[in-house]
N, C-alpha and C positions, 0 to 999 in steps of 0.2 A: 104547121105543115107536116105533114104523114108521109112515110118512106108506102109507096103503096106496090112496089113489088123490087124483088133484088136477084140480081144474076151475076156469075161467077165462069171469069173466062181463062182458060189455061191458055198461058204467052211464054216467051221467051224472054228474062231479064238484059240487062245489056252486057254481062262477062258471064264467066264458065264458075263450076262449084271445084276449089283445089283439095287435093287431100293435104296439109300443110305439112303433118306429121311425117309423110312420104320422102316431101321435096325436105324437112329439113333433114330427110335421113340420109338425103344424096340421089336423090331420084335424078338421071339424066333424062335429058332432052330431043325430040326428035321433031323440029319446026316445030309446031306451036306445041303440041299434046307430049307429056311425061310419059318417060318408057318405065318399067315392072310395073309390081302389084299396088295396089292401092291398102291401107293400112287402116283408117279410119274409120269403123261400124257405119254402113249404108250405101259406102263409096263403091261403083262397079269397075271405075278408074280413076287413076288418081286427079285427071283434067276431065272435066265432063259440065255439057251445056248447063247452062244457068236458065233456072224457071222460076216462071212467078203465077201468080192468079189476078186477073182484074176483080176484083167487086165493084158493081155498079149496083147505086139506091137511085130508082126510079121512084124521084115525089110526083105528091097529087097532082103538082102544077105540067106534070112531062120534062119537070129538068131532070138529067142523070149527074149524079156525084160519083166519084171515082174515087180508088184509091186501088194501090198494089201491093198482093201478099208479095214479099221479098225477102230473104234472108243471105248472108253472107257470107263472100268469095270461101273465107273458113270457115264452112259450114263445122260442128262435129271438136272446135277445137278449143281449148279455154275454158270449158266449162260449158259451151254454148248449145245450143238445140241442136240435132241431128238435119240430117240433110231436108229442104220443104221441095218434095216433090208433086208436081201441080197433079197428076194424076192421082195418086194417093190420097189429098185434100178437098178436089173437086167437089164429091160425094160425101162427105164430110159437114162442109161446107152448106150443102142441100138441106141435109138431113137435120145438121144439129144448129144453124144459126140464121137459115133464112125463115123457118117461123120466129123467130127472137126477134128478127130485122122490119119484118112485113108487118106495118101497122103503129110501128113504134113513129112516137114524136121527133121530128129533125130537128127542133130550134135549139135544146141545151146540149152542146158538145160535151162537155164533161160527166155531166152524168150520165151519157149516153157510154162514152170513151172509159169511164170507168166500171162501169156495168161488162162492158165483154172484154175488157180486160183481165177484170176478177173473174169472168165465168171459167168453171170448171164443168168436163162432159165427162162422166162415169170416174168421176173425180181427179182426174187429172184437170192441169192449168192448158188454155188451148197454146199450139205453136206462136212461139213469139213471131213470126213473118204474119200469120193469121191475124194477131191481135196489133199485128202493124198495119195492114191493109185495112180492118175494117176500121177502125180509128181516123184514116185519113178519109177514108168515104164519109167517114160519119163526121169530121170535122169540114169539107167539104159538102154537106148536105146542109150545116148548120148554116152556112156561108151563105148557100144560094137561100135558104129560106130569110134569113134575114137581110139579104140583099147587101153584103159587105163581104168584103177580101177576107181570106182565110187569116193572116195579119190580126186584121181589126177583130173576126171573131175573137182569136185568141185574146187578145187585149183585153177585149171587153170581158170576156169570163173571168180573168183572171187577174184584172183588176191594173192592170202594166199600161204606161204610157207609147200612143202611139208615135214612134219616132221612126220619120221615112229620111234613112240614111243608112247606106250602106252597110254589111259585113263583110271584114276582110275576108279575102278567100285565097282557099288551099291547093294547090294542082298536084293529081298524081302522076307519075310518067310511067307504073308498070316496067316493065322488063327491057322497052327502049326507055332508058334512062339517059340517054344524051339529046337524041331527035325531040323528044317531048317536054324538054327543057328549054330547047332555043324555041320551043314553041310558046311556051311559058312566060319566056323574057319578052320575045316579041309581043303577046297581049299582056305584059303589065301584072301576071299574078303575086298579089300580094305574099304568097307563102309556097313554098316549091321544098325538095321535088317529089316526096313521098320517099322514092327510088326504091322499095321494093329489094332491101338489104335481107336477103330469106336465108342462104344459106352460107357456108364458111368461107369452101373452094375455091368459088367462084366470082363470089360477089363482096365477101368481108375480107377477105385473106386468113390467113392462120396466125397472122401477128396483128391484125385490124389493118395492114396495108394497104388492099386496096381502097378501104373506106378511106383512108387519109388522105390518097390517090387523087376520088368521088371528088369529095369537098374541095379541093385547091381548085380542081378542075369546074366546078359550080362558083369558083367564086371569079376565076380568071373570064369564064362566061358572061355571067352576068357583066364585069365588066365592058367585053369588048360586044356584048348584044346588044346592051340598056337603049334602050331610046330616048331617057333622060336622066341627065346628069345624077338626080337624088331617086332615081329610083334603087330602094334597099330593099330587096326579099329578107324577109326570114327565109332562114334553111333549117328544114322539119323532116326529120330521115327516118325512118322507121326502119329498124333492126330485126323485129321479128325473134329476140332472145338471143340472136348469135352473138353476140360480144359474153354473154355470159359463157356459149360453150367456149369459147377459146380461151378463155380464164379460169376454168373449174368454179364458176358463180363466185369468186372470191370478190366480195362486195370493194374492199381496198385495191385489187386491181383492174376491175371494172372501174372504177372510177378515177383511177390513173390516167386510163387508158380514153376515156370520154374529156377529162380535162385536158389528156393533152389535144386532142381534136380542136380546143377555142385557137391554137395556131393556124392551125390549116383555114379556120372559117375566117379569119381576117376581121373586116369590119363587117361583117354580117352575124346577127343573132341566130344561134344555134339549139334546136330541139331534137334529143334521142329520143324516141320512141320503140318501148319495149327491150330495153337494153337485155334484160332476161326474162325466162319464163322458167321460172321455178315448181311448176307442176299445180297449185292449188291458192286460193286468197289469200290466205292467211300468211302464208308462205310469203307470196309474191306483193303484200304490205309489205311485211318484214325486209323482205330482200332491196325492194326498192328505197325505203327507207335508210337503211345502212349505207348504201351508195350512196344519198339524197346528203346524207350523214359527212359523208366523207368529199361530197363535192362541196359545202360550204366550208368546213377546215381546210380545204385546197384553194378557196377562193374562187370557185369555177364558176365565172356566169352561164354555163353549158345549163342546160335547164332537161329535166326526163318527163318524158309525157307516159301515165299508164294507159294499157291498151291490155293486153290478156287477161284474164279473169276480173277484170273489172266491166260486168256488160248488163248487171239490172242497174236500177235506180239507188237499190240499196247497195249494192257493190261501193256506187258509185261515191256515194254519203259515209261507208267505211274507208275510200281511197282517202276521201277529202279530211274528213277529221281526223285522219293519220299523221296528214302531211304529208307523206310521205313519197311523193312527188311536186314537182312543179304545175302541172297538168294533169289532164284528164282527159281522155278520147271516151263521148257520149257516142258511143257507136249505134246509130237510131233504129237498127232493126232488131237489133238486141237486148233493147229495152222494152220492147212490145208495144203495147200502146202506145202512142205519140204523145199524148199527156204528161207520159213518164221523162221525155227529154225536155220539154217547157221545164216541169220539175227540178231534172237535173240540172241543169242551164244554171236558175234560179240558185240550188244550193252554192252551186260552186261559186257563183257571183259573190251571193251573201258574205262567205267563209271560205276567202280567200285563195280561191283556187282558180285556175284559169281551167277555160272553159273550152274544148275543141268540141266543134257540133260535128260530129264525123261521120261516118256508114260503109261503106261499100261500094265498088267498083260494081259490083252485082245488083245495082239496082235499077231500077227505071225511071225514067223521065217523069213522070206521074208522081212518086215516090220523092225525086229531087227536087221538083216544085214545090210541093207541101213543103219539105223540109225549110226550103227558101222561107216561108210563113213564118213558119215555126224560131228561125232565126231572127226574122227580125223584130217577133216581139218578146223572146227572151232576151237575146243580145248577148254570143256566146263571143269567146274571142277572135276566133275564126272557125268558119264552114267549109267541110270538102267539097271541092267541083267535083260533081259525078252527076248520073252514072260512068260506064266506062273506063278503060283503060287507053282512048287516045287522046285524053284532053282537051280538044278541042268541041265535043259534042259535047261535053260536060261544061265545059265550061260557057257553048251558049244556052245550054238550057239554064244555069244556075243563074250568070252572069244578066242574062235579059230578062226571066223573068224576076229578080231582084229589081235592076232598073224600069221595068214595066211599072211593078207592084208600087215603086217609089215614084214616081212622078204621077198616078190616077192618085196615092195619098194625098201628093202636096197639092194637087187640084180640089183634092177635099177640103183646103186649110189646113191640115197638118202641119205643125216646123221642125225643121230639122235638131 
């Protein structure tokens, strides 16, 4: 089957692009949008709309396959690509990869996915959201030409057993961090609450206070919301590096300070996320490490997930044979290609690493479907519900077409 024409639509993702480096500098607030300057190369303000690009491959047959350029809420931060402005890429787009797309074969995903993945235009590598989008259209084109779920394509390329059974999933709560919570308990997510721990002030304290505050109060919840007795969340918090500025990154009292936290969580399992951000990889190996170091001498089952400077495939393959955390945040736009997370998924499974299939608040419905695929035929240890920041649209789009996708399997014969 023949991709026999492709069009390219500038939209709106479902959050806004943050300058991160701003808000952790103390950017205050005024209702939803950050007052001063915006700090980050691209940023016109520090809160500013989230865009994306549709690609659609029109086959021989008149189906359209889809997929969304998208990149993330931190755009510019970690080491990551600059801000994907749909106006800027449009034409781009036109010029340099709809003769590459027009004409080309839809049946093999992978060599397709790795073909504009690798491509380079006047020698640079394209924008990771670009080489996000066209990979999911292209692994969605694969799908309708062979008349099988995007799932099953994967599978079948890559050799992995079909298994129609859920992945745990993740809820974020954004900046309402209480409201999005009891929303959370109330549908049962396996893994809450993100919260969105950004900066010292406000949200960590200057002694990690309020975070110890956070978590009693997450676990007092949970109890008096649950709607069944054995329902246990993990609690998964992302920090955003503040615990390390309130400690001068001293890797022994960072990790004092996260062990003492297994109090506060109770009988609930506990994951920091980004405890610091030390500026650069190699660094931020290191620095995690030594923490990682100092929580097993302590005994802490507190577990760290990496997230800053860990965001290609290869990043991803130097976190893991580090060690030097418990985890790993495959943040899917950041990897480019979608090829590259089945990949990474897979590493971390191998070589003992757990595996969060993560992404963005910044992405679209389009983009979180495929992902859903993509999860269930790697089989990462948990997936974020997204897009969005109010959780409940994320988590029907994640949430049902997961269950969708599992019961058309087990009608095929699939087992669990």
């Amino acid at each position: 089957m023949k991709i026999a024409n492709a069009y390219f639509v500038p939209g709106f993702s479902s959050f806004y692009f943050d300058d991160q480096k701003a808000i952790k500098n103390g950017a205050g607030q005024d209702g939803f949008v950050y007052v001063g300057d915006a700090v980050t190369p691209g940023f016109r303000a520090i809160r500013q709309a989230g865009e994306c690009v549709s690609v659609l491959l029109e086959l021989e047959d008149g189906s359209v396959a889809v997929g969304d350029c998208a990149a993330v809420q931190y755009s510019g931060a970690g080491g990551r690509d600059p801000l994907f402005l749909a106006d800027s890429f449009v034409p781009f787009l036109e010029q340099h990869l709809k003769p590459l797309l027009v004409g080309r074969d839809a049946d093999g995903f992978l060599v397709n996915a790795r073909f504009f993945d690798g491509l380079e235009v006047e020698g640079r590598p394209l924008h990771t959201a670009i080489r996000y989008g066209v990979t999911q259209a292209l692994l969605d084109a694969a799908a309708l030409a062979g008349r099988r779920s995007k799932a099953e394509t994967v599978c079948l390329e890559y050799n992995l057993p079909v298994i129609p059974r859920p992945i745990p999933l993740f809820g974020q709560s954004g900046d309402d961090r209480y409201a999005n919570v009891d929303k959370m308990i109330l549908k049962g997510v396996d893994v809450l609450p993100h919260g969105l721990i950004n900066n010292v002030p406000d949200k960590l304290g200057y002694k990690g206070e309020k975070l110890v505050d956070y978590i009693r109060w997450l676990v007092k919840r949970v109890g008096t919301l649950r709607q069944a007795s054995n329902f246990k969340p993990a609690l998964h918090i992302d920090v955003y590096g503040t615990i390390g500025l309130i400690f001068d990154q001293d890797p022994r009292k960072v990790a004092d300070y996260i062990a003492g936290l297994e109090e506060a969580a109770g009988p609930l399992a506990l994951y920091i996320e980004g405890p610091v951000d030390v500026g650069g990889k190699d660094a931020q190996i290191e620095a995690l490490g030594k923490i990682t170091a100092e929580l097993r001498r302590l005994g802490s089952p507190v577990k760290l997930v990496a997230d800053e400077w860990c965001n290609t495939y290869q990043d991803i393959v130097e976190f893991t044979d580090a060690q030097c955390c418990h985890m790993v945040q495959i943040k899917t736009p950041d990897l480019g290609g979608i090829q590259n997370i089945v990949d990474a998924v897979l590493y971390c499974n191998r070589n003992g690493m757990e595996a969060y299939q993560g992404g963005t608040c910044n992405e679209t419905d389009v983009s979180a479907r495929c992902c859903v695929h993509l999860a269930m035929a790697a089989r990462p240890m948990r997936m974020l519900v997204k897009p969005g920041m109010g959780f409940d649209e994320g988590m029907d789009i994640v949430f049902n077409e997961m269950h969708r996708t599992i019961t058309l399997l087990k009608a095929k014969g699939y087992k669990p």
